[in-house]
C-alpha positions as CSV (number, residue, x, y, z in Angstrom):
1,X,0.0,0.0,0.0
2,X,3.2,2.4,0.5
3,X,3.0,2.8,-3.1
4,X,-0.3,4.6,-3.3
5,X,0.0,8.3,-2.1
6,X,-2.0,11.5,-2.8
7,X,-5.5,12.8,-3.1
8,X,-7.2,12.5,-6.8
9,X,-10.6,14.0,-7.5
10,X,-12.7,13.4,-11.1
11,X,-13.5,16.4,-12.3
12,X,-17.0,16.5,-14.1
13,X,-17.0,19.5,-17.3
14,X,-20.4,21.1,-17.6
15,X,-20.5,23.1,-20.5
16,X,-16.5,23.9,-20.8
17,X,-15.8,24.7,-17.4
18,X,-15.7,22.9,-14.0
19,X,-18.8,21.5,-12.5
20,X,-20.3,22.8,-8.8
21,X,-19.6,19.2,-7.7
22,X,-16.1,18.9,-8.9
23,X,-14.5,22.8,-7.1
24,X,-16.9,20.7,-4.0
25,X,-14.5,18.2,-4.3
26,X,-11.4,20.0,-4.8
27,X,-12.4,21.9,-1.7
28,X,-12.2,18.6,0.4
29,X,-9.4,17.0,-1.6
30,X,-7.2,20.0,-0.6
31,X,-8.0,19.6,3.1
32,X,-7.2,15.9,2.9
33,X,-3.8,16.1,1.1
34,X,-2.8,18.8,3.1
35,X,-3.1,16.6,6.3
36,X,-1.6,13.6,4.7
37,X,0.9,16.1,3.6
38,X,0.7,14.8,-0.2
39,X,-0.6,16.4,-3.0
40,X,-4.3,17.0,-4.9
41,X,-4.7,15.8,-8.0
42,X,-7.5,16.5,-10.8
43,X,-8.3,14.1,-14.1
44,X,-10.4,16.1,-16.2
45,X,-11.6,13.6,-19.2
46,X,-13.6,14.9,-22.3
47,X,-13.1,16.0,-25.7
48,X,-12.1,19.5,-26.0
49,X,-11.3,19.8,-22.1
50,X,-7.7,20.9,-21.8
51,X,-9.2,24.9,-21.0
52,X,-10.1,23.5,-17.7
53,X,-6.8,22.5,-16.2
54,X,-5.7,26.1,-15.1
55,X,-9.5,26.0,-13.4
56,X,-8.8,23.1,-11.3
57,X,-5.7,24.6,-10.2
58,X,-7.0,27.6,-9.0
59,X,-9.5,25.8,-7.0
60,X,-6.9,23.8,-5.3
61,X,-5.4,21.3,-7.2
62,X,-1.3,20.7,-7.9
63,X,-1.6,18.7,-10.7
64,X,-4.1,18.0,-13.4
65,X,-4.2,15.0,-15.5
66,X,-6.0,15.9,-18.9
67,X,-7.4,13.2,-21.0
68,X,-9.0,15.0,-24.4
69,X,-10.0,12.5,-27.4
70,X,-12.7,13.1,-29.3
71,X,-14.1,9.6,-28.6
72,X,-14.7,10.8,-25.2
73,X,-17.4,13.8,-26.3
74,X,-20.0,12.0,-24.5
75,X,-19.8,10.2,-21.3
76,X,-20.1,6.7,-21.9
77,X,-19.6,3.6,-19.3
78,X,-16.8,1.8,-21.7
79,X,-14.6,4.5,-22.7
80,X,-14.5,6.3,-19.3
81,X,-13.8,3.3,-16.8
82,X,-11.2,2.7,-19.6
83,X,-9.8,5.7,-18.7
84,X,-9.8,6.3,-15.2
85,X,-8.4,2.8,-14.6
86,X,-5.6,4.2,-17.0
87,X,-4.9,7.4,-15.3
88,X,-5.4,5.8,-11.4
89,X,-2.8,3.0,-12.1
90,X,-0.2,5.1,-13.8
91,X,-0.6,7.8,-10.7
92,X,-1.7,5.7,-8.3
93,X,-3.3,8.1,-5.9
94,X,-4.4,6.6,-2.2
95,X,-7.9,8.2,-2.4
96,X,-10.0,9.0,-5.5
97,X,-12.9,11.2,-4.7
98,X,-15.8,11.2,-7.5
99,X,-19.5,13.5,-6.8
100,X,-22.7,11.1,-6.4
101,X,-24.0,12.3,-9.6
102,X,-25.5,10.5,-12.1
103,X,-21.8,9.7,-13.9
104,X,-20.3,9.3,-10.0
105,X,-22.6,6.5,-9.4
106,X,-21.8,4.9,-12.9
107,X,-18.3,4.9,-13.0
108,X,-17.0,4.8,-9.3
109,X,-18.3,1.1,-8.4
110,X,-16.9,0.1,-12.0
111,X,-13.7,1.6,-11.3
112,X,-13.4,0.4,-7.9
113,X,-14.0,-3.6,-9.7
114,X,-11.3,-3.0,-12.2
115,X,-9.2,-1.9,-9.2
116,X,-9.7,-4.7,-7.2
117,X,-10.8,-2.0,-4.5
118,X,-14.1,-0.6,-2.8
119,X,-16.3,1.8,-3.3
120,X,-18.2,3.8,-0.5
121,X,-21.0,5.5,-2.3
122,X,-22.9,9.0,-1.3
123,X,-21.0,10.3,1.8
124,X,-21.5,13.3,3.4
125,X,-18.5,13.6,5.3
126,X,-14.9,12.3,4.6
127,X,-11.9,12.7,7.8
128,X,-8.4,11.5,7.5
129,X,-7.8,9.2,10.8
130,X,-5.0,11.4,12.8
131,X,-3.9,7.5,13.5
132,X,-4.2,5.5,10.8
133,X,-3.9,8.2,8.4
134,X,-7.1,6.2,6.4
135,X,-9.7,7.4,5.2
136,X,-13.1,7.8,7.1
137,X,-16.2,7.8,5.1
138,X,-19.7,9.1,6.7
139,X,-22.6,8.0,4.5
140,X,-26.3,7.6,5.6
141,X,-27.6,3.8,6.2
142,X,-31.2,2.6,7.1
143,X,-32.6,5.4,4.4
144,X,-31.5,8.2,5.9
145,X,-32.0,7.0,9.9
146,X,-28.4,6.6,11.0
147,X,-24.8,7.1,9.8
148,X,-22.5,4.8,9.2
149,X,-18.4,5.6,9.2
150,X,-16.7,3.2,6.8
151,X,-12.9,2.6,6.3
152,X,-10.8,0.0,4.7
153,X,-7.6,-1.2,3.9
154,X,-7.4,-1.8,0.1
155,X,-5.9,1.4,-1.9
156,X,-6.6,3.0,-4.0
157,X,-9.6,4.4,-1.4
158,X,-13.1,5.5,-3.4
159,X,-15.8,7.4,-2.4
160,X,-18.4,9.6,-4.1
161,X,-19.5,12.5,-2.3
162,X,-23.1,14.1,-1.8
163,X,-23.4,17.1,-3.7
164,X,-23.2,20.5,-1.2
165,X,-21.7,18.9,1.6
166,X,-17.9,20.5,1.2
167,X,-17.0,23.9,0.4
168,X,-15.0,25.0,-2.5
169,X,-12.1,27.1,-1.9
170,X,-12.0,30.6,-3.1
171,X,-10.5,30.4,-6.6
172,X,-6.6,31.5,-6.7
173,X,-5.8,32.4,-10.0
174,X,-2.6,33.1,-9.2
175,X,-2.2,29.3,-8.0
176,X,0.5,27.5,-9.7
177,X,0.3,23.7,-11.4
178,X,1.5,20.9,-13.1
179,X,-0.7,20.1,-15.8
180,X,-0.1,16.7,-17.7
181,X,-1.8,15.2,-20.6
182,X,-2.2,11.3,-21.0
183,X,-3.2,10.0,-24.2
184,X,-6.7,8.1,-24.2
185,X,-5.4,4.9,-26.3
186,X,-9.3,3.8,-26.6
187,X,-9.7,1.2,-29.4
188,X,-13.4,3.0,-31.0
189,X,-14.3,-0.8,-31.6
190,X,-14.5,-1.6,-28.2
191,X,-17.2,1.4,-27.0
192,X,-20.4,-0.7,-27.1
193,X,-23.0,2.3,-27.0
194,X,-23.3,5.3,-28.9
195,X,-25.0,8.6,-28.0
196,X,-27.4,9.3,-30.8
197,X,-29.6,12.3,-29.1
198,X,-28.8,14.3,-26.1
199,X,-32.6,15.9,-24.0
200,X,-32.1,18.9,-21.7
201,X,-34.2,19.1,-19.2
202,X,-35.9,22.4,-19.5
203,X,-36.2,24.4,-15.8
204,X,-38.0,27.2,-15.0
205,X,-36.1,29.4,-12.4
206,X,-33.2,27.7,-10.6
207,X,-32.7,23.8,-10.8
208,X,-33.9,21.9,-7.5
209,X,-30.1,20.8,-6.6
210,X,-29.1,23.5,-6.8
211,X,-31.7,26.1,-4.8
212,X,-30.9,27.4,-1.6
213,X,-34.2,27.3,-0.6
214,X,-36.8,24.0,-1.2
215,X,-40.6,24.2,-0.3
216,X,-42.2,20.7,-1.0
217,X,-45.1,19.7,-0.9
218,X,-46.5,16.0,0.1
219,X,-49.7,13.9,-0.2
220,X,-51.6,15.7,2.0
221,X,-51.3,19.2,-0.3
222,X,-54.5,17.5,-1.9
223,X,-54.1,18.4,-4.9
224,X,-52.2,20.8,-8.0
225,X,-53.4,23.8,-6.9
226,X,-51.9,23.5,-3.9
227,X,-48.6,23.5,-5.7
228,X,-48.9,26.7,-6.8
229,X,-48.9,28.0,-4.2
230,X,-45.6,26.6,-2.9
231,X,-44.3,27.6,-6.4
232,X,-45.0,31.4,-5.4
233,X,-43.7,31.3,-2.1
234,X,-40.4,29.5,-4.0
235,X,-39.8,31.7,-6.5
236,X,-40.2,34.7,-3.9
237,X,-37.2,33.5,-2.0
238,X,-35.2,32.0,-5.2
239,X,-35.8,29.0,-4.5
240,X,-37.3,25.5,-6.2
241,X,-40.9,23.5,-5.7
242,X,-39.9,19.7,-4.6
243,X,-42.5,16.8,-3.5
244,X,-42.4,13.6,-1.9
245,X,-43.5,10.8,-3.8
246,X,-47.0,10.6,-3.5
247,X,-47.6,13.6,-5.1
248,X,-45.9,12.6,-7.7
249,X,-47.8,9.4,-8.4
250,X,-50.6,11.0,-8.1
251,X,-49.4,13.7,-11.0
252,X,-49.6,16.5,-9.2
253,X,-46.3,17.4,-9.9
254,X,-43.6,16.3,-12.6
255,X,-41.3,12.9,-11.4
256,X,-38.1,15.3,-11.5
257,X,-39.5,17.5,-8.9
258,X,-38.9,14.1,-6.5
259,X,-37.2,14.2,-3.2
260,X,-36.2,11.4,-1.9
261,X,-34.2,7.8,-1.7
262,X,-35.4,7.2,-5.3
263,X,-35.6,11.0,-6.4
264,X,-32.9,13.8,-5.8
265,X,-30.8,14.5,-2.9
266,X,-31.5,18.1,-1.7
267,X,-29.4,20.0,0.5
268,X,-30.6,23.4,1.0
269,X,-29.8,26.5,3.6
270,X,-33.6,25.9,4.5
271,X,-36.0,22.8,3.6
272,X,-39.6,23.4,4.7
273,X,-41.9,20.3,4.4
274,X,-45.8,20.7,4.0
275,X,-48.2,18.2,4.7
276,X,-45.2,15.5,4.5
277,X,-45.1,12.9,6.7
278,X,-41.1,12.4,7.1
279,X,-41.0,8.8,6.0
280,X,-37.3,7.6,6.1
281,X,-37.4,7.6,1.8
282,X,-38.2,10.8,1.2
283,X,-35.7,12.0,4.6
284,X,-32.6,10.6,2.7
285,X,-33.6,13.1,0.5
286,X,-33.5,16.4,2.5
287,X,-32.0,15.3,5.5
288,X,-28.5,17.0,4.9
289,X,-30.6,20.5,4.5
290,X,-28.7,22.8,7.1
291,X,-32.1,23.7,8.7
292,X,-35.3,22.0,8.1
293,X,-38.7,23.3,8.4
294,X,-42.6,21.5,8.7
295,X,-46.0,22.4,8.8
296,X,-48.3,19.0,9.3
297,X,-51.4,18.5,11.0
298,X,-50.6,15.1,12.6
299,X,-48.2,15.5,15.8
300,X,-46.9,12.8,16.0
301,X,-45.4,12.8,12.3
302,X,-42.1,11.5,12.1
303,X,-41.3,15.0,10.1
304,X,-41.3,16.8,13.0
305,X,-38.6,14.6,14.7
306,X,-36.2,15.7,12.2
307,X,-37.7,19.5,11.9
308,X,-35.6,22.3,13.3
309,X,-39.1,24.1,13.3
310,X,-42.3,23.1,13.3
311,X,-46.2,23.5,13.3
312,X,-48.9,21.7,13.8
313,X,-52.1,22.7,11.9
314,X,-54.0,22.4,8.8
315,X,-51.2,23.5,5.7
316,X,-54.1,25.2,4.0
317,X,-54.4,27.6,7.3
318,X,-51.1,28.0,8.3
319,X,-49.3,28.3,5.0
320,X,-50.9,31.0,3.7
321,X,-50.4,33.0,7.2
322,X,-46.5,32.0,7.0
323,X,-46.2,33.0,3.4
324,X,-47.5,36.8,4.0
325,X,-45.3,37.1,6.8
326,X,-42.4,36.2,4.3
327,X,-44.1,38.5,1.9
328,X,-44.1,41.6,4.4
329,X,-40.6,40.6,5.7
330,X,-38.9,41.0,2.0
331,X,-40.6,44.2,1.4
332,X,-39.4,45.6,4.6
């Protein structure tokens, strides 16, 4: 294992420059190398990438591994594990830190297989052991009810991160860094799928994972029109419209509006939940939300155990009340 030293983080490219998620994870990679006293390493992967490099250095990163083919345009399963297993053997970093996005989740288990390593997969906190100088992952177990601290001995050491649980640095432009290319060497024969037609998902306003502010609604907003008037309340204080999903089975909203185990993570400066129960699915959701809100009639909803706030009442009384207060407090 002496052979495996430093701190590498994949860096995802969204639309030609550096991903929230990946300056997240530079932000946490640099605290890590600096207490193993190693250094922070980016791979940025893509076709037409090699712009980024001086990015990733000035959020923290000494080194940057570009990989630019045109074969890697689009992400796709076979080229990019290709890859990474490329760049992680030849550098052979201790720790490889990857967001739990929708690529994050793809390519870190695969990686971690080719590696003959494991994988720990959506934490929310990473330490270096002052001892053991290994890495402690935090992730939530029992959907959402408790956290679990995993570590092991194999190197290199993978984890994905939750999205908006580390802090970027302050960009440095002034930062200094080795930036290396490594050729790609992918044989087009063996990529077994083929992007045909990329869909962006139109959003009005801010995108859910991204607002700082989330008011959603659950099964007991009764209906659409009760929606609406979350969305206004929402877009007052910039923020986005989510559900649990009930309301979504029942159509009331769109699926991508979905908090939850089997929807989007969320974590926001404030989550306020109305007329949601607080089952343990739709809490693994939210439950990272740096204050948390609810307004349900039933007290003895489990929402309210994890609430920073809360009221008991009928959401059609009490919301309206709340959301002219808010109203009167912005104008003031």
């Amino acid at each position: 294992m002496s052979e495996y030293k430093g701190v590498m983080i994949y860096g995802e490219v969204m639309e030609g420059k550096l991903s929230a998620m990946a300056t997240e994870l530079l932000g946490c990679g640099r605290k890590m190398a600096d207490d193993l006293e190693q250094e922070l390493s980016a791979v940025i992967v893509g076709s037409d990438v090699s712009s980024v490099a001086q990015e990733a250095i000035a959020f923290g990163a000494d080194k940057v591994y570009v990989v630019d083919d045109p074969l890697l345009k689009d992400y796709q399963t076979d080229s990019y594990v290709s890859v990474m297993e490329k760049v992680v053997k030849q550098v052979t970093p201790q720790i490889v830190l990857l967001g739990q996005t929708s690529i994050g989740r793809d390519l870190a288990p695969r990686l971690a297989f080719r590696l003959e390593t494991a994988a720990t997969m959506d934490c929310v906190a990473l330490a270096i052991d002052p001892d053991s100088k290994r890495l402690l992952q935090t992730k939530p177990v029992y959907g959402g009810n408790a956290q679990a601290i995993f570590n092991y001995e194999s190197d290199p050491q993978i984890a994905t991160v939750r999205a908006k649980v580390m802090s970027p640095l302050e960009p440095d432009t002034s930062r200094k860094g080795e930036v290396i290319t490594i050729e790609a060497g992918l044989d087009p024969s063996a990529i077994r799928t083929k992007v045909l037609e990329k869909v962006k998902e139109e959003v009005e306003g801010i995108k859910l994972e991204d607002a700082p502010v989330v008011i959603s609604g659950g099964r007991g907003i009764g209906g659409p029109e009760g929606f609406e008037q979350l969305a206004e309340l929402a877009k007052q204080l910039k923020g986005a419209v989510g559900s649990s999903r009930p309301a979504c089975d029942n159509g009331w909203t769109p699926d991508t509006s979905q908090v939850g185990l089997t929807g989007k993570i969320v974590t926001p400066d404030f989550y306020l939940a109305v007329a949601i129960s607080g089952s343990s699915q739709h809490m693994a959701g939210c439950s990272s939300s740096k204050c948390i809100a609810a307004i349900n009639k039933d007290p003895e909803a489990n929402i309210f155990k994890e609430a920073r706030y809360g009221v008991v009442g009928d959401w059609k009384k009490v919301f309206p009340t709340f959301a002219e207060k808010v109203k009167e407090l912005l104008a003031q």
